[in-house]
C-alpha positions in Angstrom: 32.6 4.3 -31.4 30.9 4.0 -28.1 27.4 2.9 -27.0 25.4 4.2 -25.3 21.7 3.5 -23.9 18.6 4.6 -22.0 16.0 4.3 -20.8 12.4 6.1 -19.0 9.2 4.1 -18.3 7.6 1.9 -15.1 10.1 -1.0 -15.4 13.7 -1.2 -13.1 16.0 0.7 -15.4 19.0 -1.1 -14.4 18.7 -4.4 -15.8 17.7 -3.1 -18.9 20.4 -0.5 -19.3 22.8 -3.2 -18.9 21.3 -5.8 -21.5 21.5 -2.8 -23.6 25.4 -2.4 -23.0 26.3 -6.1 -23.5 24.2 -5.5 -26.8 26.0 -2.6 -27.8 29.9 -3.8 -25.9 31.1 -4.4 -29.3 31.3 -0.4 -30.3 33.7 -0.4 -27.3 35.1 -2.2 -23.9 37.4 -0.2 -22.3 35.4 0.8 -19.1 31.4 0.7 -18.7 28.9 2.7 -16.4 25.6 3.8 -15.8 23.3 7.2 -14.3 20.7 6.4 -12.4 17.5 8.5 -11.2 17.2 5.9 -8.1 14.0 5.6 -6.0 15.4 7.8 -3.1 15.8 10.6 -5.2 19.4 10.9 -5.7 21.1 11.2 -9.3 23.8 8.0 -8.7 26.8 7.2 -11.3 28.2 4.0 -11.1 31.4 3.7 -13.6 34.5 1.4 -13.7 37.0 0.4 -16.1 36.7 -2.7 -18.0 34.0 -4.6 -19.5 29.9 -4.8 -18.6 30.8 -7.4 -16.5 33.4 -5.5 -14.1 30.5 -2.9 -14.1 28.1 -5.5 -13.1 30.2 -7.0 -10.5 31.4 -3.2 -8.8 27.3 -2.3 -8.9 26.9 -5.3 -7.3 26.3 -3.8 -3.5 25.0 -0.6 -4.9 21.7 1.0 -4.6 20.7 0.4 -8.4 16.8 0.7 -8.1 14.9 3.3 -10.6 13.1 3.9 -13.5 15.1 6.1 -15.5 18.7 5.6 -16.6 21.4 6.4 -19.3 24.5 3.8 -19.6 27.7 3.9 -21.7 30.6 1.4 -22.5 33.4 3.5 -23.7 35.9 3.2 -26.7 38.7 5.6 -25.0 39.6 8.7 -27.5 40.3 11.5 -24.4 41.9 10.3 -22.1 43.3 6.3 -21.0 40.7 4.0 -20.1 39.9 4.1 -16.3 37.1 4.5 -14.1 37.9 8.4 -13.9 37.3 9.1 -18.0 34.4 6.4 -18.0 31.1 8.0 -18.9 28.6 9.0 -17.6 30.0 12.2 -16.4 28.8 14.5 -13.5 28.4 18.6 -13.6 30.5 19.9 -10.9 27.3 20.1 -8.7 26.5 16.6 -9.5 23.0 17.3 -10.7 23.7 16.7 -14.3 25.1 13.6 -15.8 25.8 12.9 -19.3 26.7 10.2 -21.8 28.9 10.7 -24.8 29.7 9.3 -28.2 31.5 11.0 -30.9 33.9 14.0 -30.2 34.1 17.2 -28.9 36.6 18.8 -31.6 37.2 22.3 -29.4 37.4 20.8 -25.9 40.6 22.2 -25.1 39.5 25.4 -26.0 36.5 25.6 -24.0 38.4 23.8 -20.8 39.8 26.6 -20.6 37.6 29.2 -20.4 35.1 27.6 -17.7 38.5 26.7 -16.1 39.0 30.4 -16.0 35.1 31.1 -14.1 36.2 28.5 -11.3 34.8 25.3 -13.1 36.8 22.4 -11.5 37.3 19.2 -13.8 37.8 15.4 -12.9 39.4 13.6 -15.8 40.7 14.0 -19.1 37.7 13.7 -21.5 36.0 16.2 -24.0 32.8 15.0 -22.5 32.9 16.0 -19.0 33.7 19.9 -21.2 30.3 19.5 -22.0 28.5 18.4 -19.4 30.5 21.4 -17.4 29.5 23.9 -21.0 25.5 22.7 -19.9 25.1 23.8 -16.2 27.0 26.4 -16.6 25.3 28.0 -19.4 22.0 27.1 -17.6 23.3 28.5 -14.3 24.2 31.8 -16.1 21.3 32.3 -18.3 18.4 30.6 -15.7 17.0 28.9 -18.0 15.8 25.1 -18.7 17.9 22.4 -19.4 16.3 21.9 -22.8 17.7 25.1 -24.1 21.1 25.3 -22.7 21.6 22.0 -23.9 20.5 24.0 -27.1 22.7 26.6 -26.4 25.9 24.6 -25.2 25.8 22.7 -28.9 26.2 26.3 -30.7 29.6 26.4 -29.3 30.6 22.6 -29.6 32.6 21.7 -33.0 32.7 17.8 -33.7 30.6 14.8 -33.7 28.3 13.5 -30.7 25.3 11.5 -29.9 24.6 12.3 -26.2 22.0 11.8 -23.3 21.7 13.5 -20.5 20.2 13.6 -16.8 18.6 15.6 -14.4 18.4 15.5 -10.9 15.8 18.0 -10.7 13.9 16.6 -13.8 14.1 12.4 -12.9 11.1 12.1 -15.6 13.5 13.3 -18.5 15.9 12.8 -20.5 17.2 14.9 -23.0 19.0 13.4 -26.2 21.0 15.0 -29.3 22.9 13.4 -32.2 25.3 15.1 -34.6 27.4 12.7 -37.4 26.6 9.9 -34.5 24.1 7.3 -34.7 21.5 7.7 -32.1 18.0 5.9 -31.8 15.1 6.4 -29.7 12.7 3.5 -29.5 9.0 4.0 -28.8 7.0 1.6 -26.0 3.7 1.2 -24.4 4.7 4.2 -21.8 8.5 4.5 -21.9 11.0 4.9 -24.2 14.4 3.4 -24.7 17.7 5.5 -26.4 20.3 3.3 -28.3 23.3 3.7 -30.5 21.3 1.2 -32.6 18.7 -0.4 -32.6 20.4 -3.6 -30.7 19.4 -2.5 -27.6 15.5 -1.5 -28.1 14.4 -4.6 -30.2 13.2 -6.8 -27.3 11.3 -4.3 -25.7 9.8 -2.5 -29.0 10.3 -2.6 -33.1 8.8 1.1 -33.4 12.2 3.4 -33.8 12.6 7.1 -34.5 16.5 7.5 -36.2 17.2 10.9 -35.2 18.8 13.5 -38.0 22.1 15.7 -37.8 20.9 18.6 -35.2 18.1 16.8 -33.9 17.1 16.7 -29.7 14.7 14.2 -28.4 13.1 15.5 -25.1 12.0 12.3 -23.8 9.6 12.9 -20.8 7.7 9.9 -19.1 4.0 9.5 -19.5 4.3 12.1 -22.8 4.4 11.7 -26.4 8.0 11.8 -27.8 9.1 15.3 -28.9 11.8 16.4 -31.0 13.4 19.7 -32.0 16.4 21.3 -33.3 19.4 23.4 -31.7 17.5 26.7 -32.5 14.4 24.8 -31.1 12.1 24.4 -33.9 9.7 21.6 -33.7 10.5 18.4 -35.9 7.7 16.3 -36.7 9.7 12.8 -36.1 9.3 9.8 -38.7 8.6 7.0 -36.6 9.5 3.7 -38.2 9.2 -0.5 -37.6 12.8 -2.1 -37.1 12.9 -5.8 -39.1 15.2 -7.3 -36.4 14.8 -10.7 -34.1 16.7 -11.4 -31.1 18.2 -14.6 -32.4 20.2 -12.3 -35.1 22.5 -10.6 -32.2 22.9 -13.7 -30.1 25.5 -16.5 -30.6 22.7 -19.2 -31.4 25.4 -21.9 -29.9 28.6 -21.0 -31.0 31.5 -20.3 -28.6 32.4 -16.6 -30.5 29.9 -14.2 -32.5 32.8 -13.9 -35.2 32.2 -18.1 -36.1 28.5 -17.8 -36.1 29.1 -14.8 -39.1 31.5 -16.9 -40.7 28.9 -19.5 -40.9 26.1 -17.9 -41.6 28.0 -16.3 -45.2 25.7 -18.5 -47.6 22.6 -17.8 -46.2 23.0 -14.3 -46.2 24.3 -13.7 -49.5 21.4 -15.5 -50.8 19.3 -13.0 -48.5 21.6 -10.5 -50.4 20.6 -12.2 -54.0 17.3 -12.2 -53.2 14.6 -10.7 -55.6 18.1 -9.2 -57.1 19.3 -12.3 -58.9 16.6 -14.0 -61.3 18.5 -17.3 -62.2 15.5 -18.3 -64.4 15.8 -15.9 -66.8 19.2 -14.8 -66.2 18.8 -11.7 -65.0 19.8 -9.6 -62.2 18.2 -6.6 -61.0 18.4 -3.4 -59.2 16.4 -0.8 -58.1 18.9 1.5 -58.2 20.4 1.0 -61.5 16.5 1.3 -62.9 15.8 4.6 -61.0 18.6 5.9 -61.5 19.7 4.8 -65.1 20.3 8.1 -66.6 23.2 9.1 -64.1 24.5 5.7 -64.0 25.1 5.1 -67.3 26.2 8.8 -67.6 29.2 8.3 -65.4 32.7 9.1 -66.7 34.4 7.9 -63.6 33.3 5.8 -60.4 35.4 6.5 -57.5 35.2 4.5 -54.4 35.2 5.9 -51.0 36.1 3.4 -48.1 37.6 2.5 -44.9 39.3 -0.9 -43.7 37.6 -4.2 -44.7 35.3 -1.8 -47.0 37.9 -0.7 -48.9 39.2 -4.2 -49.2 36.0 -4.7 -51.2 35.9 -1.4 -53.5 39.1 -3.0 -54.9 37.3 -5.8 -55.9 34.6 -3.3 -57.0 36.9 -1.6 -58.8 37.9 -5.0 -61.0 34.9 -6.5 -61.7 33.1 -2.7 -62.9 36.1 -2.2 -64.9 36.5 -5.5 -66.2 32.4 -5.9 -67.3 31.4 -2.2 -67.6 34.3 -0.6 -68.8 34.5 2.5 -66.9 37.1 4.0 -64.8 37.3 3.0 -61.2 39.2 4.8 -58.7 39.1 3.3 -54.9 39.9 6.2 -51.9 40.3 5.8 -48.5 37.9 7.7 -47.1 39.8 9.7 -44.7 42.4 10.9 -47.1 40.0 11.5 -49.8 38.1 14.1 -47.7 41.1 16.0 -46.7 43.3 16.1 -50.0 41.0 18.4 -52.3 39.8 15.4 -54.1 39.1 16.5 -58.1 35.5 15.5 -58.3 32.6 16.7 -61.1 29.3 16.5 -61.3 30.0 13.2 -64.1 31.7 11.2 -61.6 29.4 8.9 -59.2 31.2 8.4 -56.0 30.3 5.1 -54.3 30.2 4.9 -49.9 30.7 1.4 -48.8 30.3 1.0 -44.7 29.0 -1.5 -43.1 27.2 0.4 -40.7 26.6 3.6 -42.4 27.9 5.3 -39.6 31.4 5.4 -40.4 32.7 8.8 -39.8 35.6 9.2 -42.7 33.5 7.9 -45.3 30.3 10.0 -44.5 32.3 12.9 -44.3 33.1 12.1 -47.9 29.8 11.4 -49.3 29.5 15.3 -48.6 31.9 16.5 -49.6 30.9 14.6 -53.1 28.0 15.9 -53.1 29.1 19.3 -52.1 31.1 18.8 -55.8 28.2 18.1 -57.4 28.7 14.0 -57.8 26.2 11.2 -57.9 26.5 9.4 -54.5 25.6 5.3 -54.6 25.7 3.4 -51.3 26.0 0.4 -49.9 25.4 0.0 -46.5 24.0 -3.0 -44.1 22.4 -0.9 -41.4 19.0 0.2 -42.6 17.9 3.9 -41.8 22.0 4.4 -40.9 23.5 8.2 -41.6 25.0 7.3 -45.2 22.4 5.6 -47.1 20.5 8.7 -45.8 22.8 11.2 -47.1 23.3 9.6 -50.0 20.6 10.1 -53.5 20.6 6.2 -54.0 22.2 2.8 -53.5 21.8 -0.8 -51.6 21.9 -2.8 -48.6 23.6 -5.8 -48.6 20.5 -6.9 -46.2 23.5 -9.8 -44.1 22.0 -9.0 -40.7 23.5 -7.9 -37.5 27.4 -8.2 -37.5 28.3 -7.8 -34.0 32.0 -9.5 -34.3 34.4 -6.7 -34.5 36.2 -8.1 -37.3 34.1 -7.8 -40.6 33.2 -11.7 -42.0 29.7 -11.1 -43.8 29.7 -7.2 -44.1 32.7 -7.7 -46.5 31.1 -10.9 -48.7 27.9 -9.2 -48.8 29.4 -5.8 -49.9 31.7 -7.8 -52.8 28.1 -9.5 -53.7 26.9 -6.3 -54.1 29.6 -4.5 -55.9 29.1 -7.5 -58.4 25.4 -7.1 -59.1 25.9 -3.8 -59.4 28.3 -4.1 -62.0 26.6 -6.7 -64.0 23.6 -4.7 -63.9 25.5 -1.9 -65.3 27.3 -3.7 -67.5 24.3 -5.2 -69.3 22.6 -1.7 -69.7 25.5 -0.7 -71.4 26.1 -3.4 -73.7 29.6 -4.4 -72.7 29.3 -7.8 -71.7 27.9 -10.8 -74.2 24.7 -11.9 -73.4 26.5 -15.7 -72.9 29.0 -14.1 -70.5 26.1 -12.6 -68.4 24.2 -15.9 -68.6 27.4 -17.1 -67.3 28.2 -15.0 -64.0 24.7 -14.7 -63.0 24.0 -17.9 -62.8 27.6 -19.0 -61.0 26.7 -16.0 -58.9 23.5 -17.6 -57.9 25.8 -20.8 -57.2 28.0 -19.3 -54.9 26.6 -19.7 -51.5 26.2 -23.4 -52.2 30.2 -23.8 -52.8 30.4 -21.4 -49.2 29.0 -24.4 -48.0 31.2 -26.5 -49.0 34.2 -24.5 -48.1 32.6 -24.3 -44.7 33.0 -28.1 -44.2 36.9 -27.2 -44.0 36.5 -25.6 -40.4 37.8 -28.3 -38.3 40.8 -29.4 -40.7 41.6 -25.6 -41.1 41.3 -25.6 -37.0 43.9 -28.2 -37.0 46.3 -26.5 -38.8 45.8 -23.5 -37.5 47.7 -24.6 -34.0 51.0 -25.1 -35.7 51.2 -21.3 -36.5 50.3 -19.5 -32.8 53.7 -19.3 -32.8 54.4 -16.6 -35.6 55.6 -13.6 -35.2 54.9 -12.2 -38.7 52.5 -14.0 -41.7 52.5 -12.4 -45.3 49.4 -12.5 -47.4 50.5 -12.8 -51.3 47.4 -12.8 -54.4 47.2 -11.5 -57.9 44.8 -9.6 -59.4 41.1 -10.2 -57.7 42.8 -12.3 -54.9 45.1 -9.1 -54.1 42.2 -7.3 -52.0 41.6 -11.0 -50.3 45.1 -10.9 -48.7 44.9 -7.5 -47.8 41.4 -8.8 -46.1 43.0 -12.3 -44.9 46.1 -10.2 -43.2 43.8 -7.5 -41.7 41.7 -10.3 -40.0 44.6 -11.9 -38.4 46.1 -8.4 -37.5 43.0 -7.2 -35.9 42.4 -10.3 -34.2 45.6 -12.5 -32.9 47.7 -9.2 -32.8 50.6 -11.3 -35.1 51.7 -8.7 -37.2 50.2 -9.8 -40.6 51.0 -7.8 -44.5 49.2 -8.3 -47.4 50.9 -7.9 -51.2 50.3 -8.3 -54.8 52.0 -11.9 -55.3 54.8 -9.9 -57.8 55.9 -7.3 -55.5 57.1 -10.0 -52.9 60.2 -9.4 -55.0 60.5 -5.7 -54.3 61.6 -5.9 -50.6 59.0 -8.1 -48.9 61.6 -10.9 -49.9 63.8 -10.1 -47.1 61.6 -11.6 -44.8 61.1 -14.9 -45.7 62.9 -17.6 -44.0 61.6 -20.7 -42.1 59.8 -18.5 -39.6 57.7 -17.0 -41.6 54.0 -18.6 -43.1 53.3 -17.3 -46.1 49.2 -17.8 -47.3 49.1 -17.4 -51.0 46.2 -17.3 -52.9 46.5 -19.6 -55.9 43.1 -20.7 -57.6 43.3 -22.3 -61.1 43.1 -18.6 -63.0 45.0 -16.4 -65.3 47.8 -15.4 -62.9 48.0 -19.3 -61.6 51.2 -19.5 -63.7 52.6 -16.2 -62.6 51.6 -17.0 -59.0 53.2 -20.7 -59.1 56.5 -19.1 -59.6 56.0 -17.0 -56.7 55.7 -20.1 -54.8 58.5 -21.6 -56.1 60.3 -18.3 -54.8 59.1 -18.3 -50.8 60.1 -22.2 -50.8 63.6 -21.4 -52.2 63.5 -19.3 -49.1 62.6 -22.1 -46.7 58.9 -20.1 -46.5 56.3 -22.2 -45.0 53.3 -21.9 -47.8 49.5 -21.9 -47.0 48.4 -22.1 -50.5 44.7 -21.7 -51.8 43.9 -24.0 -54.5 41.0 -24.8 -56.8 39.6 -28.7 -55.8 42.2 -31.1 -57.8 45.2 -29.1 -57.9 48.1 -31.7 -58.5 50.5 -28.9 -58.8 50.8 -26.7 -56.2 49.8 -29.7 -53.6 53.2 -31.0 -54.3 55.2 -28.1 -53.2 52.7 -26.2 -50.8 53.2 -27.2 -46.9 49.6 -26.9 -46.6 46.9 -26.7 -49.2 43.3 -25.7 -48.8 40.8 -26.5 -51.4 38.2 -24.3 -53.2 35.2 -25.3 -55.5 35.7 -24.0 -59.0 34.5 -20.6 -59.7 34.3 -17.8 -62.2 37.7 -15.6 -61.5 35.6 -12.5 -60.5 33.7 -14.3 -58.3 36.9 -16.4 -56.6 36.9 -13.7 -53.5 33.4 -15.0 -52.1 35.0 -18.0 -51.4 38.7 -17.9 -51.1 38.1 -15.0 -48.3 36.1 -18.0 -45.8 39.4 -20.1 -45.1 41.2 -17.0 -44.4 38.9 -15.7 -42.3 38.7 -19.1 -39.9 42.7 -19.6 -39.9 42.6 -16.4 -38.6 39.4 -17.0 -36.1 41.3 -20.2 -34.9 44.8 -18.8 -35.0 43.3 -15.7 -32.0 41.2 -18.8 -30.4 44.6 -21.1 -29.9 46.3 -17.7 -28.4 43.4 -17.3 -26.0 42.7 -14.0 -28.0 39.0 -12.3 -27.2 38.2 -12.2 -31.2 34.7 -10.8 -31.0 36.3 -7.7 -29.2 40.3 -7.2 -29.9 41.9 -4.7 -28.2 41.9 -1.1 -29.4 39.2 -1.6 -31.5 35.4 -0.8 -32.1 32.6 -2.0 -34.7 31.6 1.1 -35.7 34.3 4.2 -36.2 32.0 7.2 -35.6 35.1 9.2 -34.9 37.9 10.3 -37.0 
């Protein structure tokens, strides 16, 4: 969950290593720092607690010249945030320093036993264990720092990307990854480490992605090499990066989070295209064609997830049930890998993260496979860990999402569960060739109507100030909407801290009921579909309550306008199709709601981008 950075080459390390952290703040922001080979010699950590700007400011008098660094902004998991547990670390003999994402499972553990042969620790962090684990295996043994770095990640259990510093060795820097994103990017004479590839993209666009068990040993003036804990030589794949500054930077809007919200219809069509052949009604994946035989084979689909990704495998699960008429089962990832999942070699178990880093769901994609499963993802960040692991899939190809809350990721991941299910469903004959006609070409249509739900920004701004003052907002929808008030709630949870719940519209009745009074808003989803009848009687219920209603309408609702407090308007749309559009108001009442509290909603408190850590 935290970034880190380097860097090795002729230019002032500094000013790049911190570029790199504001790049890479929104994988964490509780306290930032930096290790520095300066021109005097010395091996200099500057740290604090806060943001890249506190670290900026407290570096400020500091001697901060060199050409080789390592920086870190930490999301805390040992140990509070504070200047102490901010990375980088020091060795006790301050001639290593080291930077740290992921976890260091057995910590404890060895704490203690270099605690027992007189090694003296500073804070509170599995990180500083290893740094310790290093010197003092290379003290003991005499040996290089290359191989007890080797040697000290035999006896680690758990997840890291790391980068680490020598005082004796200023023209090196040694880096290792393990389930932890780490990138080394390739320059005219220097070299730039990144958590991805955020950081390296203004300096270079040629990347190596480093595998599970991988060390780069990065030396100036040398050609990148890379081995393996037990030190066999790796011949790295060294690939070109598609990425332009203007994706990760604001482009004029006050928050990242807005700018992603806006941007939805231009990258679903990015997502649609030379997928979605409106022409001749057709839509078309390379996966489903490779990979026909074990698609079409499937007796089950099950879904693997976490948060806003799981939010869209329920959707998945609807719209493959509904066309292909196969079984769908949707998992959070992090129980699913722990609860001795039943899982054959007919099922095809489907990884949906946005940054293909995420730890739970990884961790599930092998133990899938381990069961002898079919693994299908979809992922956004290209040459990421899952779409690695797994034997086929597809990107969802929205661009950079740097707003910690998911806006983009989550309509481009729906997109794709839908293509993927009308490609299946065609192949198997379950769906009419006038219905197929029918939802790809209203798929085709859909970021148009975005576009026209976008135009409700500033009225949906307005409203949005009468409801800073709740304490509590519940989130009702029926059938596909369900998943889009779980999504709507968890975007006003993660980002205006108002404790938000979202429920199918008919179990308001089972307890949720209690709640409602004139306090409490109430958004309900209620497009002109199926449920609408079922779902208008809901209504009916909150306002017998004295509930104040959001409702979300198709365009020329007379009903529901008549007894709604507030009523947003959608553009018609097929039913399975409704969450591509009905998600975008929720989404900016929620922006606006955290931006009228004075909320930082491109990075909320307690949370990261990317969870690379159970």
């Amino acid at each position: 969950m935290c970034g880190i950075v380097g860097y090795i080459g002729k230019k002032d390390a500094f000013p790049i290593l911190i570029k790199g952290l504001r790049r890479l703040e929104y994988r964490g922001y509780d306290s930032a720092g930096v290790a520095l080979v300066n021109s005097d010699g010395n091996l200099n950590v500057y740290k604090t607690k806060g943001k890249v700007d506190n670290l900026v400011e407290y570096c400020s008098d500091k001697n901060v010249s060199g050409t080789v660094g390592i920086a870190h902004t930490r999301w805390a998991t040992h140990g509070e945030p504070s200047s102490l547990n901010a990375h980088p670390h020091y060795s006790m003999s301050k001639n290593l320093a080291i930077i740290h994402n992921g976890i260091i499972e057995n910590y404890a553990d060895l704490k203690v036993k270099l605690s027992a042969k007189g090694v003296k620790f500073v804070s509170d962090t599995d990180t500083e264990v290893l740094v310790q684990l290093i010197e003092y295996i290379r003290e003991q043994k005499n040996t290089d720092l290359l191989t007890a770095v080797q040697l000290a990640l035999h006896e680690v259990i758990g997840a890291y990307a790391i980068a680490v510093l020598d005082h004796s060795a200023p023209d090196q820097i040694i880096a290792a990854r393990k389930q932890s994103p780490l990138v080394v990017g390739i320059g005219e004479d220097e070299f730039f480490i990144g958590s991805d590839a955020s950081p390296l993209i203004e300096y270079t666009d040629k990347v190596v992605y480093l595998e599970d068990g991988n060390i780069a040993v990065i030396h100036r003036g040398k050609e990148l090499e890379v081995v393996n804990i037990y030190n066999r030589k790796i011949n790295p794949e060294i690939q070109t990066v598609d990425l332009n500054l203007g994706q990760i930077e604001k482009g004029g809007y006050p928050h990242f989070m807005l700018k992603e919200i806006f941007e939805q219809p231009d990258c679903i069509t990015n997502c649609m295209r030379g997928r979605v052949n409106v022409d001749i009604d057709n839509v078309v994946l390379s996966a489903v064609i490779d990979y026909k035989k074990q698609l079409l084979n499937a007796k089950r689909f099950v879904i693997v997830a976490c948060g806003t990704s799981w939010h869209a495998g329920l959707i998945g699960k609807q719209i493959i049930e509904s066309l292909c008429r196969i079984p769908v089962e949707v998992e959070y990832a992090s129980e699913f890998r722990y609860r001795n999942p039943v899982i054959t070699k007919d099922d095809v178990v489907i990884a949906i993260s946005q940054s293909g880093e995420t730890a739970d769901t990884l961790a599930a994609v092998n133990l899938a496979k381990e069961n002898g499963a079919f693994i299908y993802g979809i992922c956004n960040a290209i040459g990421s860990s899952i779409p690695r692991a797994t034997h086929t899939g597809s990107y969802i190809h929205v661009g950079p999402e740097i707003g910690v809350a998911s806006t983009k990721a989550f309509t481009g991941q729906v997109t794709v569960l839908s293509m993927l299910a009308l490609a299946l469903a065609n192949e198997r004959g379950t769906i009419s060739k006038e219905e197929y006609k029918k939802i790809v070409k209203e798929l085709y249509d859909i970021p148009s109507k975005m576009k026209e739900v976008l135009k409700l920004n500033n009225r949906i701004a307005d409203l949005s100030r009468s409801f800073t003052y709740a304490r509590d907002f519940l989130f009702l929808g029926r059938g596909y909407s369900y998943p889009v008030a779980l999504e709507g709630a968890l975007k006003l949870k993660e980002i205006s801290y108002i404790h938000a719940e979202g429920y199918p519209a008919a179990e308001m009745k089972h307890g949720p009921i209690a709640l409602i009074d004139s306090d409490m808003p109430v958004v309900v989803i209620a497009t002109h579909n199926a449920m609408y009848e079922k779902v208008l009687s809901n209504i009916q219920e909150v306002k017998a309550r004295q509930g104040k209603v959001i409702a979300i309408v198709t365009k020329g609702d007379d009903t529901i306008s008549r007894i709604a407090d507030e009523v947003i308007e959608m553009p018609q749309t097929i039913e399975c199709l409704e969450p591509l559009l009905s998600t975008i108001p929720l989404q900016m009442l929620a922006y606006h709601i955290a931006v009228c509290k004075g909320k930082n909603v491109d990075q909320p408190r307690n949370l990261a981008k990317s969870v690379t850590v159970e």
